[in-house]
Every structure is written in C-alpha cells, then in structure tokens.
N, C-alpha and C positions, 0 to 999 in steps of 0.2 A: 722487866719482862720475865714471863716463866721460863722453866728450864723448856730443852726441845725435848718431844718424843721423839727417842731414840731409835730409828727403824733399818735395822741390817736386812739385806737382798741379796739375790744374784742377779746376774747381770741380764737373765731374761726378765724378768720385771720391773727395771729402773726406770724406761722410760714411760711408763704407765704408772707406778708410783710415783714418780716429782711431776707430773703434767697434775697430778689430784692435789699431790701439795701444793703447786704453785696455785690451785686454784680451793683451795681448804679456808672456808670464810671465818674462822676464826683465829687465826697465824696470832694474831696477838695476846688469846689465853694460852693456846697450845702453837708453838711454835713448831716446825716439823723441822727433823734434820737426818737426811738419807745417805748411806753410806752402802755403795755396792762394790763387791768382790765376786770370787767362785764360792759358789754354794758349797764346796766340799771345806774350803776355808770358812764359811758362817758361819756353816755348824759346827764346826770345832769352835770356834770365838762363844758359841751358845754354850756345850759342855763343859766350857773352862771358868762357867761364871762369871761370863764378862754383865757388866751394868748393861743392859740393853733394854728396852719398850716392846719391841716389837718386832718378829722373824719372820722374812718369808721364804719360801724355799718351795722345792717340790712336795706336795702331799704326803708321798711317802717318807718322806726326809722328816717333815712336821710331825707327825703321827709317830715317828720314831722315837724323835725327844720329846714328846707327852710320854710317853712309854718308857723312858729313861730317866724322865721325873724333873727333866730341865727345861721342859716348856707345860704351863697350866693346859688342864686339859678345858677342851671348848677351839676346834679349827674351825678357822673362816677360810671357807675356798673363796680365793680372789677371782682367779681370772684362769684360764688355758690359754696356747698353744700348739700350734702342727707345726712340725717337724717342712722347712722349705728348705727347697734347692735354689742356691744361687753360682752365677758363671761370671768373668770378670767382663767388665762395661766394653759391648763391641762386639762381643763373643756369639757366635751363633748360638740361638737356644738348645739345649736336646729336648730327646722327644723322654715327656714321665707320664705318659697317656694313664699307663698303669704296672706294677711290677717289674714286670720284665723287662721292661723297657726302660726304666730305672737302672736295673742290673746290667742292662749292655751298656750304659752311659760311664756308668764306674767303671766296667772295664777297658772302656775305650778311653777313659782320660788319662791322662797324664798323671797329674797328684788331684788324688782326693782329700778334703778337709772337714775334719769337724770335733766337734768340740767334747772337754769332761765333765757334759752334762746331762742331762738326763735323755737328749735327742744323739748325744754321741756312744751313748749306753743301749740303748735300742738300737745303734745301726750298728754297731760292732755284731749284737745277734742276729743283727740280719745276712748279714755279710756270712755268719758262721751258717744261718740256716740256708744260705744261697747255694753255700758249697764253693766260694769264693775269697775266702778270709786268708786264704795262704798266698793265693795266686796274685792278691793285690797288698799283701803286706809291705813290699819294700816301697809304696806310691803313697801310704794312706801319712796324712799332716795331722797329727793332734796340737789344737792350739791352745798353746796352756791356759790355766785357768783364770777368767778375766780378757781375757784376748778373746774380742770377736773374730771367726771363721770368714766374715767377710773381711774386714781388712786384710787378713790374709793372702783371702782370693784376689782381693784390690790390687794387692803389691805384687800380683802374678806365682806366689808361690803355692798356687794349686789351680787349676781353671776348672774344680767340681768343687763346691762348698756345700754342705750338708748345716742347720741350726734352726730353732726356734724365731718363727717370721717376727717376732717382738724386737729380736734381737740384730736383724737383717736390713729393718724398713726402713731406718734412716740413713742406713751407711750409704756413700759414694762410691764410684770407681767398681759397683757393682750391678750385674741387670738381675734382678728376682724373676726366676722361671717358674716359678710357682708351687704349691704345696704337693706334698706326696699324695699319689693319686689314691684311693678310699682301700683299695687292696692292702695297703702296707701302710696306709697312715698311722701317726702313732700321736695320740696328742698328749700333753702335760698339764695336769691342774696344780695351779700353784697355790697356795696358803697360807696365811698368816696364822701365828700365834703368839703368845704373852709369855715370853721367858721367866722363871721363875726369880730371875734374878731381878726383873723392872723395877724401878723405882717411881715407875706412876702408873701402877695399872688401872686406872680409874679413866686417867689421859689416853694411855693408848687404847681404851675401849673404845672411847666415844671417838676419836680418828677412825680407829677401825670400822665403825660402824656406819662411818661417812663414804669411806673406800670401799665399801660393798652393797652399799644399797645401789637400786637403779637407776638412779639416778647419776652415779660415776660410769653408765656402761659405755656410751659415744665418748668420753677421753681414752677409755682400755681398749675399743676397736679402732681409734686413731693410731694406737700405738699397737698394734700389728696382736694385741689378743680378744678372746671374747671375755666376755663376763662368766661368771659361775654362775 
C-alpha cells in the first residue's frame, strides 16, 4: 500500500475532513491519514519542518506560512463556519435575537466558555468592544487547546459555550441555540495548503482537489460548515 497523505487540522474541521476521507474512492493509491490538534499547536508542527502533506488551519493562519515560506504558495479555501452558542442539555435557551441580546446573556451567566481559536479571538474583542471584558473576567472558561467548549459546557462547567457550529454538532450533553445573530456574526474560512516539507505533493494535490470540489459540499454542511 502507498504511504498515507499526511493531513494535520484543527479541531474545527476534523469532522468534515475524515467523513471526505472515509468516503475518498481511491484509499488504495492514496491512502488518507488525519491527525487533529489546536491550530496554534499545527502550526508550530508546520514551522518546525515536520513531514506533513497537507495543513488546514484558519486563512489567515495559512496565508501566514505561504508568507513564512513553510507552506507552497496556491490556498484552497475549504469550508467556513459561524461562531454558535450552545447551553448544557435541559437548560433553557436565551434569547441571541441580535447583539444585545447576546451581551445580557453573558452577563447574566454564570461561567462563560470558549475556546483558543479563531471564534474565541473574536469574542475576547467583542467582550472588549461591549465595554464588558473586566466586569466578566473572573466567569470567562478558556478551554485549552483541542478541548471542545461543549464538553465543557456538558460537564456543567460553564452553562454559556461560545465555538465554531463544526465543532458543537455532534457533541452530547449539549442543546445548540443557534448561531450569532448577522449583527455580530463572525464567520471563519478555513484552508488547506502543501507544506513545503511534504513528501508527495503530487498526492496531496489530487486529495485536495477531491475535498474541494462540489461535489464534497452536502458531507461539509453535514458536519456543521459550508463549502468555500
């Protein structure tokens, strides 16, 4: 059997990435083999020169190391996400009609959660442009990196969760209230690129170009993103 293409992620596009692998018609010349962490951990594993096929990360993240000269230049936008709110299984929903209404929910919770990713990088600004960021300091739960915000909120250690609906859809022990209303949404296009270190970029092309056509868009909206 061939070697796998090597395809490093974060954890908001694993499950949208191995539902295309498991269903990749050619597993037997190109094997796929996926490996998800925090995005902040990737990309270090990408600037350290590790052997890898294939990165996906946030756009900006991508765009960085083309720029850095540790990923070939040529970004395939994968897929997006919006920034959802979820409350633990039970829980009454709040109201996220629109902004504001968002912003009395965090204050009125208890502990809030969300993550070191690119939808917990936007809410920290928002919290700062709310006028809010001091008064809910001692409540806010950053969950480390690799730790979904639901589980979390599952295990009752926040009853407000803030993350990327990719990362939310399949968890238990949680009710999804739904994405941040158009006022304050923030969504994330995520990307692939060809590390300079690969060792079959001829492989990870022709994968990648299977995970992007139209043809993969109804498994990336199964798994809670849209297509690019």
């Amino acid at each position: 059997m061939a070697s796998p293409i090597k395809i490093l992620t974060s954890m908001a596009t694993r499950e949208a990435l191995q539902a295309l692998a498991d269903a990749y018609p050619d597993t037997a010349a190109r094997p796929i083999a996926i490996e998800n962490i925090g995005g902040v951990k990737a990309a270090e594993r990408v600037r350290a020169g590790e052997v890898l096929d294939v990165i996906v990360l946030a756009d900006n993240v991508i765009d960085g190391l083309i720029a850095e000269g540790k990923v070939r230049p040529g970004r395939l936008d994968f897929a997006s996400s919006g920034v959802t709110v979820c409350v633990p299984k039970g829980r009454a929903l709040p109201d996220i009609s629109n902004g504001e209404a968002v912003k009395q929910a965090v204050l009125a919770a208890t502990a809030v959660c969300y993550s070191t990713g690119p939808s917990g990088v936007y809410l920290e600004k928002l919290f700062a442009q709310w006028g809010i960021a001091d008064a809910i300091k001692s409540k806010l739960v950053v969950a480390p990196p690799g730790v979904p915000v639901g589980g979390l909120v599952a295990e009752g250690k926040a009853d407000l969760g803030f993350q990327q609906l990719s990362e939310l859809i399949h968890l238990s022990g949680i009710e999804i209230v739904g994405g941040l209303p158009p006022d304050i949404q923030k969504r994330t296009m995520f990307s692939a690129g060809i590390p300079v270190a690969s060792s079959n970029a001829e492989g990870a092309r022709a994968v990648l170009a299977y995970m992007t056509a139209p043809a993969a868009a109804d498994l990336k909206r199964k798994n809670g993103m849209e297509p690019a």
